[in-house]
Structures are given as C-alpha cells and as structure tokens.
VOGU-3710 file (C-alpha; in Angstrom, 3 decimals, decimal comma):
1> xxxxxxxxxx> 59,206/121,609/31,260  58,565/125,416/31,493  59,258/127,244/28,655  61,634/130,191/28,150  63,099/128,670/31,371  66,311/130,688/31,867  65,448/132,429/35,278  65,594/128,472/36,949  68,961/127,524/38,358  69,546/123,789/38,064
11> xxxxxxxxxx> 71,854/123,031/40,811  75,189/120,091/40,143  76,263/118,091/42,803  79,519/120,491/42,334  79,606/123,065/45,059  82,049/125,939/45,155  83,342/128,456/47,833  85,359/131,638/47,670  87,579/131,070/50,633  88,822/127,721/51,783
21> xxxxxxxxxx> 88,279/128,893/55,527  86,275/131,706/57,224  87,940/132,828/60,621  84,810/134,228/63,071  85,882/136,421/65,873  83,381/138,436/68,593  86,245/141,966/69,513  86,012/143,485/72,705  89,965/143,843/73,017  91,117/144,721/69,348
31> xxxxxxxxxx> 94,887/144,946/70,505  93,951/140,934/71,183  92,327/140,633/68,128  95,095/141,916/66,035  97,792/139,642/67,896  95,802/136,893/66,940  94,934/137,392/63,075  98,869/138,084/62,751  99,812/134,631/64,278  96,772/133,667/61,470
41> xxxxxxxxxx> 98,898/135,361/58,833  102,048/133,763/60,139  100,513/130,401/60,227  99,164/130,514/56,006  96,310/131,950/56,896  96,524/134,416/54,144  93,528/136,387/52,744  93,681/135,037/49,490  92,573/131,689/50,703  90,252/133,087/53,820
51> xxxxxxxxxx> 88,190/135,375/54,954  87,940/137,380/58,437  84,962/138,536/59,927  84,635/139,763/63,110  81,912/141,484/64,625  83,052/144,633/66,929  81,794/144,411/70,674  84,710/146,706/71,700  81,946/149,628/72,677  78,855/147,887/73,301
61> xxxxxxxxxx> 78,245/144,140/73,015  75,752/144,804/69,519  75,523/141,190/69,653  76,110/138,066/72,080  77,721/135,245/71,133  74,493/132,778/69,769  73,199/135,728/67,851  76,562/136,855/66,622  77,931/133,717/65,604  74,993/132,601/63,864
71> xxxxxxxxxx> 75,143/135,317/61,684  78,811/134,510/60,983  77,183/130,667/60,133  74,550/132,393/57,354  77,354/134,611/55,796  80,548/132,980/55,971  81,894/131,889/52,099  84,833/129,584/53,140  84,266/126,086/52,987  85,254/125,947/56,560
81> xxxxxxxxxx> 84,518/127,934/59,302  87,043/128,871/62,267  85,248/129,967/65,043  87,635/131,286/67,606  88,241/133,128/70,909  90,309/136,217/70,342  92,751/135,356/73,162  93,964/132,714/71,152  97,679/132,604/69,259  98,599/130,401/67,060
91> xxxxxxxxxx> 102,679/128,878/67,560  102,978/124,981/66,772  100,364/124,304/63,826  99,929/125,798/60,690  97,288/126,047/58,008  98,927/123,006/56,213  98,657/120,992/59,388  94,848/121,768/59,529  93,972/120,536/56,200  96,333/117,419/56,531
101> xxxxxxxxxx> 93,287/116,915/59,511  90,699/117,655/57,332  91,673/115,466/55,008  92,361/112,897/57,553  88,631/113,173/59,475  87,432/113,143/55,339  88,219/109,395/55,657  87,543/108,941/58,921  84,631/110,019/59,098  82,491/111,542/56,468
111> xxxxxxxxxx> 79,475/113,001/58,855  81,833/115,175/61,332  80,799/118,589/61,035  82,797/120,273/64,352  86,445/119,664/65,125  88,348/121,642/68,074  91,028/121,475/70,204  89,522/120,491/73,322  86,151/119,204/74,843  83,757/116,520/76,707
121> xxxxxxxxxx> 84,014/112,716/75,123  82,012/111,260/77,800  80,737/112,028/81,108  83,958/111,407/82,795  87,007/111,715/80,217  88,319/115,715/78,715  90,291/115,693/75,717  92,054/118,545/76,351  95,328/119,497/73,395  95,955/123,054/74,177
131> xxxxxxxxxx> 98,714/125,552/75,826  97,610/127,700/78,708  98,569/131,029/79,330  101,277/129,898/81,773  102,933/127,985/78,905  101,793/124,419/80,808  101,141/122,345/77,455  97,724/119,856/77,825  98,685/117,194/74,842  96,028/114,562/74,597
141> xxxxxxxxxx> 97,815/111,379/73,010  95,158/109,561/71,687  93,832/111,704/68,937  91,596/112,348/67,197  88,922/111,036/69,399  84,869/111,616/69,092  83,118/114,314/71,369  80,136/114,937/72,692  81,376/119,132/73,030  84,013/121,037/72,337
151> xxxxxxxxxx> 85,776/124,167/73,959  84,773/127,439/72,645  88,266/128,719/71,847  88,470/127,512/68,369  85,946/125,752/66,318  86,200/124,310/62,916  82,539/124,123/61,719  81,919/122,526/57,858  79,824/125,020/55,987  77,830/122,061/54,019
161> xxxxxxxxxx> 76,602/120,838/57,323  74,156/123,938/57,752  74,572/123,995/61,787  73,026/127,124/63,657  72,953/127,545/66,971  70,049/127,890/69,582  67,966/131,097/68,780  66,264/130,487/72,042  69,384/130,667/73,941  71,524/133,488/74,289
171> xxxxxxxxxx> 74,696/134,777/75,826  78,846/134,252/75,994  79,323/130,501/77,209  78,151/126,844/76,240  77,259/128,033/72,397  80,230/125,080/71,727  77,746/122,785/73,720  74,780/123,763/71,764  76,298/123,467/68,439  77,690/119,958/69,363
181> xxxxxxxxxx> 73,804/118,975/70,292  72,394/120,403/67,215  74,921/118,772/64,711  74,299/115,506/66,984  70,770/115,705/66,359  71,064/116,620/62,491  73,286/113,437/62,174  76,810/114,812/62,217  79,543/114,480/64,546  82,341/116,527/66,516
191> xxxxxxxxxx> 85,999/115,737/67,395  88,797/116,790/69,217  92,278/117,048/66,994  95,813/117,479/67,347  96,022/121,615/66,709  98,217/122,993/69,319  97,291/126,914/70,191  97,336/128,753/72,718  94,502/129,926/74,748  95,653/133,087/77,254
201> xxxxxxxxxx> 91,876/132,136/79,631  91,493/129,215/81,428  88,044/129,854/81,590  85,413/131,451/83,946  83,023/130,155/86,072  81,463/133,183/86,850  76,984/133,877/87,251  77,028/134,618/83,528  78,409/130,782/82,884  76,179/129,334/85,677
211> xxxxxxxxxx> 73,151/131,200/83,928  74,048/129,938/80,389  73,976/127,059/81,839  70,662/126,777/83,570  69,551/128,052/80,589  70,456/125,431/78,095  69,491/122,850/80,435  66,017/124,244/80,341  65,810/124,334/76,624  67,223/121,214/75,973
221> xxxxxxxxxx> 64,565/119,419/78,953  62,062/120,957/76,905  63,620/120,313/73,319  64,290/116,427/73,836  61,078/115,643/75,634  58,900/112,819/74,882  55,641/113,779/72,484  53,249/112,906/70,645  53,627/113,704/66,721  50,779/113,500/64,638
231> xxxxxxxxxx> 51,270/113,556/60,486  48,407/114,377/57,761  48,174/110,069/57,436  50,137/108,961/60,713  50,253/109,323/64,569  53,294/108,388/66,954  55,537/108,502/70,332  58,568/109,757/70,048  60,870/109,590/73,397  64,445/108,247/74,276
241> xxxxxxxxxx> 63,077/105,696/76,866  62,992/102,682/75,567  59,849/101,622/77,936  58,265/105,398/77,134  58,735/104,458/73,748  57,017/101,205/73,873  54,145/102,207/75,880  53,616/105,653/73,945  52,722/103,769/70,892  49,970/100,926/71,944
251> xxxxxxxxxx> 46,628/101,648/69,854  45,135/102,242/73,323  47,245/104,421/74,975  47,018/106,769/71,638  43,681/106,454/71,744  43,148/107,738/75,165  45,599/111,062/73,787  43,710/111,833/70,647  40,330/112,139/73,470  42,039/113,932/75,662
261> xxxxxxxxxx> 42,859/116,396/72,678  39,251/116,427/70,699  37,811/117,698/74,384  40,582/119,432/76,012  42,595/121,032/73,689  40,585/122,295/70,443  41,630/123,386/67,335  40,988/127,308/68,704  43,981/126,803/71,078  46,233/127,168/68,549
271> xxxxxxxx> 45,011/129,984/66,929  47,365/132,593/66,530  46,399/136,320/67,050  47,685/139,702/67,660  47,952/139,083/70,919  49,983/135,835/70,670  48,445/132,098/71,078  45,231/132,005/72,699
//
C-alpha cells in the first residue's frame, strides 16, 4: 500500500443520501408549479425528507427537457428521484403509499430502476392508472405490471441505477421513452404502479411530438444497429438477428471485414483534428 495514504477514500458497500426523494420539475407556469409542490407538502412530501429542484423556463426555455433533466439526474441527493410534469396534483396517494411500492418492487424485483403511473407494456396493451383533467379516473387493475415506457407525467427514477438520458436527442416529449431504453439496455427495468394523480393534459400530438419522435427513431436505428466490435485480443458481431448474428461471426465472413478495413478504411480515417474527423 501507499504510504501516508489519507487523501484515498475507501468506499463500503454502505451508501447514504440526504433526501429520501428528489422531486424534478421543468416551470413555465409557476402558479402550476406552486399548486403542485403544495399537494407534495400535503401528501408527506416534506422538505426534511426531500428535495425540490426545478429549473425555471417561465421566460425563456434555458433548457429542454433531455438537457434539463439530465442535469437534475447528476445533482439530485435523494435516493429517489420524482420526475414530474408540473400540471400534476397529487389527491389519492401519499408519500407513505409510495414507499409501501418501493418496498414492494424491492422484492419484486431488485433491477427496476423507473416506476410511473402510466405507459407502453407491449405493442398493443397501455397501462394507464391516472385521473384526467375532466375527473374521468383510468385505474389499471392488474398492477404493478412491467413496461417497456412510461408517461412523462411522473417518474420515479432510482438514483443507484445511474440512468441519463440521450445527449443526442433533445426536446419536450418521448425523454420517458428514452430513459426506459437506456435503463433496458443497462439491465434494469420499468413499471407501471398503483399511484393515483392527477394529470390536468391529456397530451399533445402536436409537430414538436411528431419531431421528437422521428428523432429518436433515428438515433435509436443507428444506436441498436448490427456491428462489428473489435477488442485489443478479440473480434465479433454483435446484432439482434438471430441469423445476422450467426452469419456475422463465421471466420470467413470476418475475414472478408478486417480486408475491407486494412484497404478501405485506414487508421488516418479516424484521426481527429481541428476540423473534426477526417
């Protein structure tokens, strides 16, 4: 060991946090805002055991939604993070009722990293447990059940699982899409629960969704594509198609890549310079 060793920091599996929950909110209406952290306060939400952070769009949008809620991921100290719509008011549950869930997901399922109140659990079946703005109640019965997205209205993100969204995506819609892919990808899962809230939108399909869209299509085409990875002692396929897979790792087909590389693509292609990639 190093002597006079002091300055290291010898971490225990023992990991502590300030608040027990972080609630995240991007303000354009503060009159909305405040509404909604004083249904927070009614519900337990009290600042000795949380934290609010909000980032003010109310005169200018200083930041959109993937930039500004990734910051609230780096900075947040609560051991849970609620990531919520300011439209939202909370009536039926409490903060006692969201660590009862917690604790029940805990044995459910250790890996979850997202729960909400609504999302996608296949291609065909919602899970929608939310009141609208007209007071119509959505209760889904058979909670909680797995999902492949949520709703952006109110997130509860675990701070251990170090999720961050897209930084090559960017606007105010499918960021609850993107940070169901990511956690997906880094091994954790997402669920819908039984928190009853209500959300005064019922959503927008407006140019700015349809672009957001578009746009994460495009980035996940690109991010999931099949390739070619090559190690410092080990070259292989990687793809989701089973017959991609297959045929992406024969000797010869690998072969034929690597010469396709030495006289096509040299190392000098990849050299970075002032002017970007070459």
């Amino acid at each position: 060991m190093i002597k006079n060793n002091n300055f290291i920091k010898v971490l225990s599996d023992e990991v502590t946090h300030p608040f027990r929950f972080s609630i995240c909110t991007l303000v354009s209406k503060p009159d909305e805002y405040r509404e909604m952290v004083e249904s927070f306060l009614t519900a337990g939400f009290n600042p000795r055991l949380c934290e609010y952070l909000c980032i003010d769009n109310s005169s200018s949008n200083c930041y959109e939604a993937f930039s500004g809620i990734n910051r609230f991921l780096r900075e947040a100290k609560g051991k849970y993070l609620i990531i919520c719509h300011q439209d939202i008011v909370l009536h039926d549950s409490n903060i006692n009722d969201l660590n009862s869930l917690i604790e029940q997901m805990d044995s459910i399922d250790s890996k979850w990293a997202i729960l909400s109140n609504a999302g996608g659990i296949n291609f065909k079946y919602l899970a929608m447990h939310v009141t609208q703005k007209s007071g119509k109640q959505l209760f889904e019965h058979f909670l909680p059940l797995k999902a492949s997205t949520v709703d952006e209205n109110f997130i509860v993100v675990k701070k251990e699982a170090n999720l961050a969204l897209s930084d090559n995506l960017s606007g105010f819609h499918m960021y609850g899409t993107d940070i169901c892919l990511v956690a997906d990808i880094l091994g954790y899962t997402a669920y819908i629960i039984d928190f009853n809230l209500t959300h005064k939108s019922d959503g927008n399909v407006d140019k700015h969704f349809l672009k957001n869209r578009n746009d994460l299509m495009r980035k996940y085409r690109k991010a999931l594509r099949g390739r070619f990875v090559s190690t410092t002692i080990t070259r292989f396929y990687l793809s989701g198609n089973r017959l991609a897979y297959f045929l992406g790792n024969l000797p010869v087909v690998m072969f034929f890549v690597r010469q396709y590389y030495k006289y096509f693509r040299s190392k000098s292609n990849y050299h970075q310079t002032n002017q970007g990639v070459e």
